[in-house]
C-alpha positions in Angstrom: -34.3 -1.7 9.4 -32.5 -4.7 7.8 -29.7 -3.1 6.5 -29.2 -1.2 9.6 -29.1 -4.9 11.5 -26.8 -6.0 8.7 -24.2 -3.2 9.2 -24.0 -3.3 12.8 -23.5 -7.2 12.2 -20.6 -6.7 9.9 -19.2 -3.6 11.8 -18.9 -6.2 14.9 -17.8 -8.5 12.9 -14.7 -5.9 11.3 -13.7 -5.2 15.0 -13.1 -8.8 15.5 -11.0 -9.2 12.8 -8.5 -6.5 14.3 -8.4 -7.2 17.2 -7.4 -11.0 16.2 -4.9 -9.5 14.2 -3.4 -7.5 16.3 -2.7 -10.4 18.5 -1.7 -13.2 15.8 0.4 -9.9 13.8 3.3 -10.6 15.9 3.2 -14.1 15.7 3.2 -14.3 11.9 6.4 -12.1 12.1 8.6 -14.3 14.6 8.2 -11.7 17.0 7.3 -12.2 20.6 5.2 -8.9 21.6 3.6 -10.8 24.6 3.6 -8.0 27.2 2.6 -5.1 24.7 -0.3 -7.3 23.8 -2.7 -6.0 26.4 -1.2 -2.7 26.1 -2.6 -2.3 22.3 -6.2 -4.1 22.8 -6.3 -1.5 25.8 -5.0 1.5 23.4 -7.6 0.0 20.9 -10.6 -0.2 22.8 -9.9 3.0 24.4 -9.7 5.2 20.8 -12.9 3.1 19.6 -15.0 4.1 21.9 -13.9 7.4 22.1 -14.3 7.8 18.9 -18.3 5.8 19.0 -19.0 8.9 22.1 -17.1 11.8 20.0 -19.0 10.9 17.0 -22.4 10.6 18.5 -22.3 14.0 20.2 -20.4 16.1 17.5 -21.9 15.1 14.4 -23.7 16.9 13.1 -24.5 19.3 15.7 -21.4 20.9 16.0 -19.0 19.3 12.8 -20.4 18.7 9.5 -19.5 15.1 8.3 -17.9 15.8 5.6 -15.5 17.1 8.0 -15.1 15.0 10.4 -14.6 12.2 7.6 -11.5 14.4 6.1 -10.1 14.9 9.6 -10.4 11.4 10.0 -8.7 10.5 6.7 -6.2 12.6 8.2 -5.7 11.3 11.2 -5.9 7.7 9.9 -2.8 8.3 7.2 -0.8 10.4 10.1 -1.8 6.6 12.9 -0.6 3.9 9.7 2.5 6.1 9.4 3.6 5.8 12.9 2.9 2.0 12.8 5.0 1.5 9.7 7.9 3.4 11.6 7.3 1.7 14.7 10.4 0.2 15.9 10.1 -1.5 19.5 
């Protein structure tokens, strides 16, 4: 029961930290991304919780988890690469 408490604290605690960097990222770069600001919390909050409902009813009913963790190692590397290429 504990640890359970302790990882939902730090998981909180994880989305925090991205969303704050997602807002001070541009900052640090001498780039003013004021109006696409909302735009990526929105996009953000939209694919967590998506992902928090997908998760909960798939797994493991319907997907094992070792496959939904591959497809999301997937999807994570294919997300980080369109970021890096990003050019707004």
């Amino acid at each position: 029961m504990s640890l359970g408490a302790l990882a939902m604290f730090l998981h909180a605690g994880c989305q925090v930290i991205a969303i704050d960097t997602i807002i001070s990222y541009d900052n640090s770069m001498g780039i003013d991304l004021m109006e696409y600001k909302k735009l990526f919390l929105l996009i953000y909050w939209q694919q967590l919780i998506c992902g928090h409902m997908l998760g909960i009813i798939l797994i493991p009913k319907y997907v094992l988890k070792k496959n939904a963790h591959v497809f999301c190692m997937i999807l994570n590397k294919f997300s980080i690469s369109n970021l890096v290429t990003l050019d707004i």
